[in-house]
N, C-alpha and C positions, 0 to 999 in steps of 0.2 A: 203877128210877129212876137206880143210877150208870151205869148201859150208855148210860141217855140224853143224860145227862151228859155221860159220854165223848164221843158221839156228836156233841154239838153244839161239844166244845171240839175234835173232831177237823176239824168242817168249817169251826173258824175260824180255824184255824192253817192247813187247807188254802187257804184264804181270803186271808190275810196271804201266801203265798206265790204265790199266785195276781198280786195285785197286785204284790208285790214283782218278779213278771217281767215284768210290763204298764210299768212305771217302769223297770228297767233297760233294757228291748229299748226306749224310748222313747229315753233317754240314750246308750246306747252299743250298741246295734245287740244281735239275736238272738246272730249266731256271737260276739261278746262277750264275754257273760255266763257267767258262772260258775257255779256251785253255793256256790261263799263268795260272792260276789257278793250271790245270792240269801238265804242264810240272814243274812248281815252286813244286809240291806237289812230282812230280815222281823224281824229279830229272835229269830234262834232258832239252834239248833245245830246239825254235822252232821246227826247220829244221827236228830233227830229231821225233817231233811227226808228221811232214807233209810228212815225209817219209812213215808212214806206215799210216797217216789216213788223209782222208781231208779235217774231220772238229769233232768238239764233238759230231754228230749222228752218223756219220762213226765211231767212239768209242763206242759210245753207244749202234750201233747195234753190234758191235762185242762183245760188253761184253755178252749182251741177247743173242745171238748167242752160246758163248761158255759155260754160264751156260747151256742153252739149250742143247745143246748136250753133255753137263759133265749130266745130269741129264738122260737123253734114254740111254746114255751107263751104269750108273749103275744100271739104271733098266734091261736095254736089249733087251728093243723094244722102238719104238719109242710113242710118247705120243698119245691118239686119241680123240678131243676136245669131249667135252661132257663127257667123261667117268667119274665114278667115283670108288674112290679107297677107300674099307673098311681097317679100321687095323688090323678086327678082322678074314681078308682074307688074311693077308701077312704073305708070306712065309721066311723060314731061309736066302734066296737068298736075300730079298726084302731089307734086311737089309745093302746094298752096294749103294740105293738111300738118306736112312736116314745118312749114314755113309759122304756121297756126300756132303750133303745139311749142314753137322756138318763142313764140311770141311771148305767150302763155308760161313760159316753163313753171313762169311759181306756183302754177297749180298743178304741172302733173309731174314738179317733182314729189 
């Protein structure tokens, strides 16, 4: 039970920092941003963004990472470069990626 715990206060602090780079790189550009930037913005310390990351790419691929794969699970396969998606081809289902990406906006505005 506290592992779980852990668990979820780990992916919400991961969470908070997540967005805390989505609103800096929006403001003041990626090469910008800082790691105080970032903890000043999430609300939390050094130590504990060097906990889970060990530097702002290390952030920054997680963040592309978990849009990335929030976006194949609501479509439900995974993406295949080159391909290209009609609108006037999508299905009732397909509505679970737009729905994603509404979720999402502050990162793929």
């Amino acid at each position: 039970m506290e592992q779980e715990h852990s668990s979820q206060r780990q992916n919400r602090t991961k969470t908070h920092f997540r967005q805390a780079l989505i609103d800096l790189i929006k403001e003041i550009g990626y090469h910008h941003v800082t790691v105080k930037d970032i903890v000043d913005r999430a609300a939390y310390n050094r130590s504990t963004f060097y906990i889970h990351y060990k530097d702002k790419m290390d952030l920054a691929d997680d963040l592309l990472s978990t849009m990335l794969e929030g976006l194949e699970q609501s479509v439900g396969k995974p993406f295949v470069q080159g391909q290209k998606v009609y609108t006037t081809h999508l299905k009732n289902s397909s509505i679970h990626i737009v729905s994603y990406i509404y979720v999402n906006r502050d990162f793929f505005r």
